[in-house]
SENUMAR-452002 format. One record per residue (C-alpha): residue number from 1; residue in one letter; x, y, z. Coordinates in pm, 1 decimal. Last residue first. Layout:
<sites>
     i   aa          x          y          z
   NUM    A          X          Y          Z
...
</sites>
This chain:
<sites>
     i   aa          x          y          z
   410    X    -4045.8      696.5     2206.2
   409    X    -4021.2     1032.1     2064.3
   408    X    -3994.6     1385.4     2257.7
   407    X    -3898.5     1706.4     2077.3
   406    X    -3689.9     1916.8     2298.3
   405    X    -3721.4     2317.3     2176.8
   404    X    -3457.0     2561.4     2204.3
   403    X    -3455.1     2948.3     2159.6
   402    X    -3549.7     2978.6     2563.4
   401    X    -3161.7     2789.6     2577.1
   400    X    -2994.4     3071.5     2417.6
   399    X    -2629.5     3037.2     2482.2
   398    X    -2554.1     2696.0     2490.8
   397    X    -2184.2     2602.6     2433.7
   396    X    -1962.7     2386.8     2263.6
   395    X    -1583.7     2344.3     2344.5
   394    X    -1279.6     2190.2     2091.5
   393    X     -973.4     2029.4     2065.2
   392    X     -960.8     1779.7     1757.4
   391    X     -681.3     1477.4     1761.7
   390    X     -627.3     1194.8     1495.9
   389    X     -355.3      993.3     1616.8
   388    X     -110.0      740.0     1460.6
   387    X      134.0      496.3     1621.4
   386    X      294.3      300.4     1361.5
   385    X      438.5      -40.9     1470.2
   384    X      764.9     -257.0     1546.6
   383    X      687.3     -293.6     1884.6
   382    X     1030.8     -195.2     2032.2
   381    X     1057.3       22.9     1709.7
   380    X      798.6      227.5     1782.8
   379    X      774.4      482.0     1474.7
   378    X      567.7      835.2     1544.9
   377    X      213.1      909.9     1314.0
   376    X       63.7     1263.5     1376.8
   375    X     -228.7     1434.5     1236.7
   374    X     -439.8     1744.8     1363.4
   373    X     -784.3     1828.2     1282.9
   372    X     -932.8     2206.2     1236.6
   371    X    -1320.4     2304.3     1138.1
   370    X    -1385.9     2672.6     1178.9
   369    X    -1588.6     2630.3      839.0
   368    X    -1461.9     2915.4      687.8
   367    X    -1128.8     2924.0      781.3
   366    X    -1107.1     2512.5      696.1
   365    X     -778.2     2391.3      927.6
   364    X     -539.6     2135.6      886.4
   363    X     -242.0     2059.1     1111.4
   362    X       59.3     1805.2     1004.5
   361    X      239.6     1533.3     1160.5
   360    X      491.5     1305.8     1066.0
   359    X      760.8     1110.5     1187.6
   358    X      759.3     1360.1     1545.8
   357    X     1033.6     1525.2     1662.2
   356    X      877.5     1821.2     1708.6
   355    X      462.2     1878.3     1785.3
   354    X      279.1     2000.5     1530.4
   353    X        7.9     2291.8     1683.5
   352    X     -380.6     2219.5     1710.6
   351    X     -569.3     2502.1     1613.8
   350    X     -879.6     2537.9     1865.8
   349    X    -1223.8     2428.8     1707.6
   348    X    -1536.4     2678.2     1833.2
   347    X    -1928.6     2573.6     1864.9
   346    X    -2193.2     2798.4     1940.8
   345    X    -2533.6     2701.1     2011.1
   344    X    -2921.9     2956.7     1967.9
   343    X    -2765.5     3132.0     1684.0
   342    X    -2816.3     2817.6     1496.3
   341    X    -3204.9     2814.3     1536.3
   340    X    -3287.7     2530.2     1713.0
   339    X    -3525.3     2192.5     1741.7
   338    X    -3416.3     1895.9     1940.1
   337    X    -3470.5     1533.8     1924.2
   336    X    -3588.0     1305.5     2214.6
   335    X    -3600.3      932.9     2346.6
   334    X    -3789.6      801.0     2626.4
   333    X    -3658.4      611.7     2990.9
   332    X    -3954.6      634.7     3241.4
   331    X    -3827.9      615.6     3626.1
   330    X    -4135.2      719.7     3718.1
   329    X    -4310.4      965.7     3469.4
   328    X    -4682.6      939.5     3500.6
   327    X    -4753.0     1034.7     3822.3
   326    X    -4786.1     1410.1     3874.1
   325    X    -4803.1     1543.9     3489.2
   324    X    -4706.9     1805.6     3343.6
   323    X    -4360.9     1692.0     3225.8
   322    X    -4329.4     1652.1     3590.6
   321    X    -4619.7     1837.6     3782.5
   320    X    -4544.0     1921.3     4139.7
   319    X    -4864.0     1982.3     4328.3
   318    X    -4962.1     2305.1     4519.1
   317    X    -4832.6     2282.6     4877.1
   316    X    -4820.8     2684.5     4853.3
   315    X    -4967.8     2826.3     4580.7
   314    X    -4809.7     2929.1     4205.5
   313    X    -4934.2     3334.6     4144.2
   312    X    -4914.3     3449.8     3777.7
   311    X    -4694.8     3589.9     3596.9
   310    X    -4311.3     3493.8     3490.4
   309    X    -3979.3     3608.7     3269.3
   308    X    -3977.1     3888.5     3401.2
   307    X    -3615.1     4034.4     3319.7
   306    X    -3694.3     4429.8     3265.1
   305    X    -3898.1     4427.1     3599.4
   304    X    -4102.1     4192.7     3753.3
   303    X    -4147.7     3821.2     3846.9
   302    X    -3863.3     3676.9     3790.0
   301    X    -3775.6     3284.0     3771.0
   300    X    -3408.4     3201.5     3738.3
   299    X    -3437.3     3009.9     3393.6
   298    X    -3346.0     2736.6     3496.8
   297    X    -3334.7     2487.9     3804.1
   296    X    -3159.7     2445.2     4145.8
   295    X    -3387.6     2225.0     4328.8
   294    X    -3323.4     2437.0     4682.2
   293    X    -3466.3     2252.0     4966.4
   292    X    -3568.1     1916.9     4868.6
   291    X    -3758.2     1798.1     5210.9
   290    X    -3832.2     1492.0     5292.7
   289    X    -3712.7     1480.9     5674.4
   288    X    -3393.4     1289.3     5611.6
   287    X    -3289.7     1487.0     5305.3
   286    X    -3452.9     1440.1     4955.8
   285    X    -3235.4     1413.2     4655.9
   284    X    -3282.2     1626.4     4305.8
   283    X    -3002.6     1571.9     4044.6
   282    X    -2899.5     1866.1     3896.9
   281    X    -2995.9     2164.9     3630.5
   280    X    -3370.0     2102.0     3679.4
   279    X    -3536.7     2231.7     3420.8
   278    X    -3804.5     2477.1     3439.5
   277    X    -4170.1     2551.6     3222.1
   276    X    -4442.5     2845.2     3263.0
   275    X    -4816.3     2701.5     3211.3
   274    X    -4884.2     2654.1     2808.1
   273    X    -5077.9     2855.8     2523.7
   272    X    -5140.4     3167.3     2753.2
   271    X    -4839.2     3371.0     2685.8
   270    X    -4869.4     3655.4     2951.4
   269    X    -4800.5     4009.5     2821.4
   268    X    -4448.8     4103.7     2930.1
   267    X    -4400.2     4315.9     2596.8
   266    X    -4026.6     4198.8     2536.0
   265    X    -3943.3     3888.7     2661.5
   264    X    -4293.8     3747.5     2605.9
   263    X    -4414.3     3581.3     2939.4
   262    X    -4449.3     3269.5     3073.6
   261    X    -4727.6     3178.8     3303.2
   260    X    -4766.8     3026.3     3650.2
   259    X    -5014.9     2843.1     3817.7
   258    X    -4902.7     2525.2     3770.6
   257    X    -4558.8     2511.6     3689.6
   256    X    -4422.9     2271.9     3425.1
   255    X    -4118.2     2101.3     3564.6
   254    X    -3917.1     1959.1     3323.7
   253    X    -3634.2     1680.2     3426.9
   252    X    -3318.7     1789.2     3267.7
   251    X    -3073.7     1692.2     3590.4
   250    X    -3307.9     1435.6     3760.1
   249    X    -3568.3     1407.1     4041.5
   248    X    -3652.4     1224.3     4297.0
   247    X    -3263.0     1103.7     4235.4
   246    X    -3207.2      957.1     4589.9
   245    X    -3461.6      918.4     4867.0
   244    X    -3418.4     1001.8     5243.1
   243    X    -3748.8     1042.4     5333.1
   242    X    -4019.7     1026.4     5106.5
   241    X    -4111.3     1345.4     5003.8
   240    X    -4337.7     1576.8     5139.1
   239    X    -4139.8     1903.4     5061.2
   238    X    -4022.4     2115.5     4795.8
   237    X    -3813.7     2425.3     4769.7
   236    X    -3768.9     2588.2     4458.2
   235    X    -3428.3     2756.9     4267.1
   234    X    -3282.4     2996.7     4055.4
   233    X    -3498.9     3302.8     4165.2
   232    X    -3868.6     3338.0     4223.6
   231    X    -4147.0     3110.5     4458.7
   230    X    -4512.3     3207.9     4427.0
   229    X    -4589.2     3031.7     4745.1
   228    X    -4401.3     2828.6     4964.1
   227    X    -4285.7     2469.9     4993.6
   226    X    -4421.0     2312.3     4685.7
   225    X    -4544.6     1973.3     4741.4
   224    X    -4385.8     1643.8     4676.2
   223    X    -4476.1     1287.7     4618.2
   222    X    -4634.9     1160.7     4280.6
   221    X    -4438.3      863.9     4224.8
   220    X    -4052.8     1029.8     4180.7
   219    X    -3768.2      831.0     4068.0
   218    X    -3647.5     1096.8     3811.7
   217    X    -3627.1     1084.4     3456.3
   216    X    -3417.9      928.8     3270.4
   215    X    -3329.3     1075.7     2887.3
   214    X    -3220.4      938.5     2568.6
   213    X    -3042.0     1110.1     2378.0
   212    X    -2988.7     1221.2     2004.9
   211    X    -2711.7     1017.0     1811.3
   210    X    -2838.4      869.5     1535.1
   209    X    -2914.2     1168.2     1335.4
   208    X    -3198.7     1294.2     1069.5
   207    X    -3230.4     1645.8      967.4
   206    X    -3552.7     1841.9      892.8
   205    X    -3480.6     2223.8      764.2
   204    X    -3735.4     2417.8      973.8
   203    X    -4047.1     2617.1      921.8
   202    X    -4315.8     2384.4      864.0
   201    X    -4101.3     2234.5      572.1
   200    X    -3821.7     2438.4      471.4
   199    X    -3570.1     2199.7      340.3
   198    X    -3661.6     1785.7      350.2
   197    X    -3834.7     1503.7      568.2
   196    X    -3667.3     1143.0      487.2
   195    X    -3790.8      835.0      335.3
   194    X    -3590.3      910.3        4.6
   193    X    -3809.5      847.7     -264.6
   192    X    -4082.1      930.9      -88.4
   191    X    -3978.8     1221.7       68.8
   190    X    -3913.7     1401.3     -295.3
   189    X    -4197.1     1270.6     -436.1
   188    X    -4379.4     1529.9     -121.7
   187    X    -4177.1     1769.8     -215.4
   186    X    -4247.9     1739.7     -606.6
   185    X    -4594.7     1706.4     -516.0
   184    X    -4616.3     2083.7     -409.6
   183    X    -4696.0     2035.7     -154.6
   182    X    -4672.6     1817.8       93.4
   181    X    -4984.4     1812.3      351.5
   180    X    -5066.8     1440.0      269.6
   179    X    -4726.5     1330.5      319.4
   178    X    -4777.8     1407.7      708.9
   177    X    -4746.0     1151.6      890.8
   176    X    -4572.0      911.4      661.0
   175    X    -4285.9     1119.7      685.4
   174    X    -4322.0     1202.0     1022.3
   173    X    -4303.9      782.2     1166.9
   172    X    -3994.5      757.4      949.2
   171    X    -3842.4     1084.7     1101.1
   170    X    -3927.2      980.0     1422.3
   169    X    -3772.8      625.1     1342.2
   168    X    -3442.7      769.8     1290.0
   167    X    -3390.5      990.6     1559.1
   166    X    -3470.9     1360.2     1517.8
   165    X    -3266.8     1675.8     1449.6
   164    X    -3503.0     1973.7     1326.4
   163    X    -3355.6     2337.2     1233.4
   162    X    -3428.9     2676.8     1209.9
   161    X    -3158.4     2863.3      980.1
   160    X    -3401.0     3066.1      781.9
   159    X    -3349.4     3408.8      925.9
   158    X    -3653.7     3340.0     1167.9
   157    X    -3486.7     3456.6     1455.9
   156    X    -3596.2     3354.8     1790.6
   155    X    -3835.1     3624.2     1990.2
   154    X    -3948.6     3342.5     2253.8
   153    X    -4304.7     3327.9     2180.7
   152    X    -4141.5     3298.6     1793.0
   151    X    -3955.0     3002.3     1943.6
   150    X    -4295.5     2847.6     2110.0
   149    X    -4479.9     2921.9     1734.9
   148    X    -4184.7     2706.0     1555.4
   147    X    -4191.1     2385.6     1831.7
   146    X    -4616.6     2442.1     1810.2
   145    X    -4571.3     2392.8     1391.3
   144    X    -4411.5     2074.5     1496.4
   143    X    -4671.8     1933.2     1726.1
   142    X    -4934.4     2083.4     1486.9
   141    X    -4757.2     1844.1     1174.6
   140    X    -4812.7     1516.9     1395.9
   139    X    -4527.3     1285.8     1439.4
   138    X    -4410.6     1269.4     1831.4
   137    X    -4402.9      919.3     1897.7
   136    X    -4467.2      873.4     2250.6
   135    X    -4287.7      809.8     2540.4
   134    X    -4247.5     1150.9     2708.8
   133    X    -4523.8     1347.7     2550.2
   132    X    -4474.6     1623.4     2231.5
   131    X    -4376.0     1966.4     2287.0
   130    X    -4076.4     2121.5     2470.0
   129    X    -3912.2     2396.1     2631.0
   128    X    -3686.0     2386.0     2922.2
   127    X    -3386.3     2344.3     2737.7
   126    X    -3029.4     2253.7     2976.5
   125    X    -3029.1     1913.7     2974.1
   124    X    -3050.5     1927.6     2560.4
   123    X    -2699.3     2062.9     2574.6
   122    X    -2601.9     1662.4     2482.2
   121    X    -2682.0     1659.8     2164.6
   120    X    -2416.9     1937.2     2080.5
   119    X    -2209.1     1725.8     2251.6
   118    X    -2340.2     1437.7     2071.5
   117    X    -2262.6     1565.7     1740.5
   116    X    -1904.7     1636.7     1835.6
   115    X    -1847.3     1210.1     1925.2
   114    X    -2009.4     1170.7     1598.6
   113    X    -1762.9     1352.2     1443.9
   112    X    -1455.7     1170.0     1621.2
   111    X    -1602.4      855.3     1532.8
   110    X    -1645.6      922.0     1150.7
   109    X    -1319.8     1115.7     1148.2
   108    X    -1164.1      761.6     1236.8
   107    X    -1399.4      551.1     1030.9
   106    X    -1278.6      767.3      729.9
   105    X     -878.9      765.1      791.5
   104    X     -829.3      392.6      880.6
   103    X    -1016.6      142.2      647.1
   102    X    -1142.2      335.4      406.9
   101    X     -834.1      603.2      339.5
   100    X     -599.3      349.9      461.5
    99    X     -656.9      118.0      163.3
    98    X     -479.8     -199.3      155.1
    97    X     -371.5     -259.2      503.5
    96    X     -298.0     -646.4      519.5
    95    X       49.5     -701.6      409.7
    94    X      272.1     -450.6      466.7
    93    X      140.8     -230.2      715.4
    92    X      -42.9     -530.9      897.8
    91    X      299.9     -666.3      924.5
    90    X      461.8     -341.3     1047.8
    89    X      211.3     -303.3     1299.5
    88    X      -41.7       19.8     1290.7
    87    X     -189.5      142.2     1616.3
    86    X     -456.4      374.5     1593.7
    85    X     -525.0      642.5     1793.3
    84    X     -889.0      825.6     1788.1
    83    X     -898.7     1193.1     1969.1
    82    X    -1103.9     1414.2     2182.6
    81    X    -1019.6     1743.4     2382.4
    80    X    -1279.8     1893.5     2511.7
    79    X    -1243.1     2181.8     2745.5
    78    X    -1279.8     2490.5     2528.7
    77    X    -1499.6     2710.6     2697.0
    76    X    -1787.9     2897.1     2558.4
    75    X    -1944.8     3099.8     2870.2
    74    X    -2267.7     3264.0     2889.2
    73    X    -2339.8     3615.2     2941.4
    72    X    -2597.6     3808.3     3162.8
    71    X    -2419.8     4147.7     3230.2
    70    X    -2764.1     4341.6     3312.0
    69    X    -2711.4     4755.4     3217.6
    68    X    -2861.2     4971.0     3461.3
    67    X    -3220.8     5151.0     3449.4
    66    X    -3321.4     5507.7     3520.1
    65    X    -3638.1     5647.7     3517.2
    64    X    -3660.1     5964.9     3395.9
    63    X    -3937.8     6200.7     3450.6
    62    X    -4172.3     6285.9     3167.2
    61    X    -4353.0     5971.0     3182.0
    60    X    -4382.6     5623.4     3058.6
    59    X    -4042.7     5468.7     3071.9
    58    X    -3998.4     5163.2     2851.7
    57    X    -3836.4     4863.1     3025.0
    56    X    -3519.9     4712.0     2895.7
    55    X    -3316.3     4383.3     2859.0
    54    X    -2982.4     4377.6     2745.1
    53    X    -2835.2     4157.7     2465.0
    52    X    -2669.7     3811.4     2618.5
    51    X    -2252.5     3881.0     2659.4
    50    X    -2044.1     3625.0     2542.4
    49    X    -1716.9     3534.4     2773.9
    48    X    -1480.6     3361.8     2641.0
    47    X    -1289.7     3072.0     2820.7
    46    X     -982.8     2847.6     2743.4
    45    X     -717.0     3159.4     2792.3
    44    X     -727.0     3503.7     2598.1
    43    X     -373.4     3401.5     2384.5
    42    X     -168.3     3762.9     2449.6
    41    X     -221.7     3929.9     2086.2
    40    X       28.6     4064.2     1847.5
    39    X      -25.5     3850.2     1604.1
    38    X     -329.0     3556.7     1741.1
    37    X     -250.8     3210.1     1982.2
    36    X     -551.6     3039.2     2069.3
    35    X     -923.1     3164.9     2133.7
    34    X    -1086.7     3419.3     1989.3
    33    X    -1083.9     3313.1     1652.3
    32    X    -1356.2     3048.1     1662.3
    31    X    -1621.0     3333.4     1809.9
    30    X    -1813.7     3326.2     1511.1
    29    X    -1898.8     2939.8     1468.6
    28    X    -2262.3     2941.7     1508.5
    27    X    -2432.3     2613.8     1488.3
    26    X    -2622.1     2367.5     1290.1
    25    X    -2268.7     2178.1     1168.5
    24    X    -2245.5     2055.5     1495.9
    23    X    -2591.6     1876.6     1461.1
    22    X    -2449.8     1694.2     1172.8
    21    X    -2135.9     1675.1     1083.8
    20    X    -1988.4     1337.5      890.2
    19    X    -1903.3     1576.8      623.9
    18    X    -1703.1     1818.3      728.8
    17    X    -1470.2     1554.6      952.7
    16    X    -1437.5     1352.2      590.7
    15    X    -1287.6     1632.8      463.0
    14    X    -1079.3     1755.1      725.7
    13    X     -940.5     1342.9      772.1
    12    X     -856.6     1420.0      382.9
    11    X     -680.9     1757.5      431.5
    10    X     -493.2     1557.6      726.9
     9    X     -398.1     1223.2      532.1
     8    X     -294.0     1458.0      222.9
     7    X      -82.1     1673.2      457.3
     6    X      142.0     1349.8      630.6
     5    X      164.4     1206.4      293.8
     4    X       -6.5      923.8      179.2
     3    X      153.1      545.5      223.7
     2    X      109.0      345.0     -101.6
     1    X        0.0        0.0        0.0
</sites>
C-alpha cells in the first residue's frame, strides 16, 4: 500500500470531519478566533465570555427612570479534547492494510464527528421547552408547527436557519405523517423516494441523526409539594417526600408550573398557550425529613422588571407536575430530538500545533468552516508499529436555551 503524505492524510481526515457533521454543523462558529494564539495578541485563555443583549423597560412619563445595564453572558470554553489512535504493525502495514483512506482515515473522522454531534446533543439538559409526551411518537404536523410558534413566543430569529434533528424512526413515523400536507408534489416525491423530511417544511430544515439522547427521569411517584408560594430566583423548595430518597428528580427533568405563566421577553403580556416551564440543572435528593430545599433549576424565575420572565401566582403545597403530569413519569426512559435556530449554540475548534520530533504530523484547518484536525504518526521500534492519532480540541456552548425546543419520541 502506497503510504499518503502526512498533509494529504490531514486535508482528507478535514474532509471527511465536514461531512460526517451533523448537529455541529447547525451552529454558530463566530467566536472560533478568539481563542488560541493571534499577532500581536496575548492568547485570551480556554474561556470567552459572550454577553446576552440587554433587557429594557420603557419609561412612561416625563421624569426619567433610570435603568442599569444586566451582564448576563454565557461561557464557551474549550475543554474537550477528543482523539482516535490507531496502532499500525509493520505486518499489517505490509500485508494487510490496503486502503488506509477506508479502512483507517474515514472511520476515524467518523467517530470523532459523531463524538461532536453528541455534545451538541447533549446541551438538551439545559432546554426547558418542549412539545410532544415523554414516550410517545411525536409525528403530527401541529406538534411541529407548536416547536416554531414556542420560538417565535421566545423572539428567535426566523433568518431561515431553524432546524429539526430527530432519531431515525421519528423521522420515518413524520414522513408518513404528514405526506398528505406536501406540496407541491415534487416535495412530497421528494420524501418518498428518500424516506426522509426535507428543506423548509413547517419552518425548519428536517435532519436525521443517530445520536440524540435518551433521557431518565427521576424516581418520583407523585410525592412532593411546593414549599411556599409564588417562589422566584434559581431555585424551589419542595417538601413531602419520602425520606431520604435519591434522584426524585433528575438533571433535565421539566417542571411545568401550575399556576404560573411565561411571558414574552419583550411586551411582558402573559403567553397563555402553556403554564411556565423549568429544568432542573442537577439531580434532586430528599434529606432525612423529605424535604428538597433548593432544586436548582433554569431560567431564574422573575417576576417583575426588565427580566420577568413569569406571571401568575403558584400556591403553597400546590402539586409538582413533571412533564405536566404528577404520576406518570417514574423512572420512564424516552427518546428526544431537538429543534434550534443556529444562533441559539456555538461551537469553536482550537488550532492544534505540530509537535517536534515527530515522523509526521501536520495541522489542517477550513477558515470558513472553523473546522481544524491534527495528524501525527511516530515509529515504535520496540513494537515494530505506527502509532497514529487523529486529535480535535474543541468546546460547545448553549447560549440561548429559551430558543430551544426538545422534541420527545419513544
Amino acid at each position: 500500500m502506497a503510504m499518503l503524505t502526512n498533509d494529504e492524510i490531514t486535508a482528507k481526515a478535514l474532509d471527511r470531519l465536514e461531512c460526517e457533521l451533523g448537529p455541529a454543523a447547525h451552529t454558530t462558529r463566530k467566536y472560533e478566533g478568539l481563542f488560541g494564539p493571534q499577532p500581536n495578541k496575548s492568547n485570551t485563555g480556554a474561556t470567552y465570555r459572550i454577553r446576552k443583549p440587554p433587557l429594557y423597560t420603557v419609561n412612561e412619563g416625563w421624569a426619567a427612570s433610570y435603568q442599569s445595564v444586566d451582564d448576563d453572558s454565557v461561557d464557551l470554553t474549550i475543554n474537550k479534547p477528543r482523539s482516535v489512535d490507531v496502532e499500525i504493525t509493520d505486518e499489517e502495514m505490509h500485508l494487510n492494510l490496503t486502503n488506509f483512506d477506508d479502512q483507517v482515515l474515514g472511520p476515524a473522522m467518523s467517530a470523532l464527528a459523531h463524538k461532536v454531534n453528541l455534545e451538541v446533543m447533549n446541551l438538551y439538559d439545559g432546554v426547558w421547552n418542549y412539545v410532544g409526551t415523554p414516550g410517545v411518537a411525536t409525528t403530527a404536523a401541529i406538534d411541529y408547527l407548536t416547536a416554531g410558534a414556542i420560538m417565535d413566543d421566545n423572539c428567535a430569529p426566523r433568518d431561515g436557519s431553524r432546524a429539526i434533528f430527530l432519531p431515525p424512526h421519528a423521522v420515518a413515523g413524520t414522513v408518513d405523517a404528514i405526506k398528505a400536507l406536501q406540496n407541491p408534489m415534487q416535495k412530497r416525491d421528494a420524501s418518498w423516494r428518500k424516506g426522509l423530511m426535507g428543506k423548509d417544511e413547517l419552518g425548519f430544515d428536517w435532519h436525521m441523526t443517530q445520536v440524540v439522547k435518551n433521557h431518565i427521569s427521576g424516581s418520583n411517584a407523585g410525592e412532593g409539594l411546593y414549599n411556599g408560594a409564588s417562589q422566584t430566583g434559581a431555585s424551589l423548595d419542595a417538601d413531602d417526600f419520602t425520606a431520604s430518597s435519591t434522584r426524585i428528580f433528575r438533571k433535565g427533568d421539566i417542571l411545568d408550573m401550575t399556576g404560573y405563566r411565561s411571558v414574552n421577553p419583550v411586551t411582558k403580556e402573559q403567553i397563555t398557550n402553556y403554564l411556565r416551564r423549568v429544568v432542573l440543572t442537577s439531580d434532586v435528593n430528599s434529606d432525612a425529613s423529605g424535604v428538597a430545599a433548593d432544586m436548582p433549576t433554569s431560567p431564574s424565575l422573575v417576576a417583575s422588571g426588565k427580566s420577568q420572565n413569569v406571571t401568575g401566582t403558584q400556591a403553597d403545597d400546590s402539586a409538582i407536575l413533571l412533564f405536566n403530569s404528577a404520576t406518570a413519569y417514574v423512572s420512564t426512559t424516552f427518546s428526544q430530538g431537538m429543534a434550534w435556530p443556529k444562533a441559539a449554540i456555538a461551537l469553536a475548534f482550537v488550532e492544534l500545533k505540530v509537535p517536534e520530533g515527530m515522523d509526521v504530523g501536520a495541522t489542517k484547518t477550513d477558515r470558513d468552516l472553523g473546522l481544524s484536525v491534527r495528524f501525527t504518526k511516530r515509529w515504535d521500534q520496540d513494537t515494530s508499529s505506527w502509532k497514529c492519532r487523529f486529535q480535535i480540541f474543541f468546546g460547545v456552548a448553549l447560549l440561548r436555551p429559551e430558543w430551544c425546543v426538545r422534541i420527545f419520541q419513544i
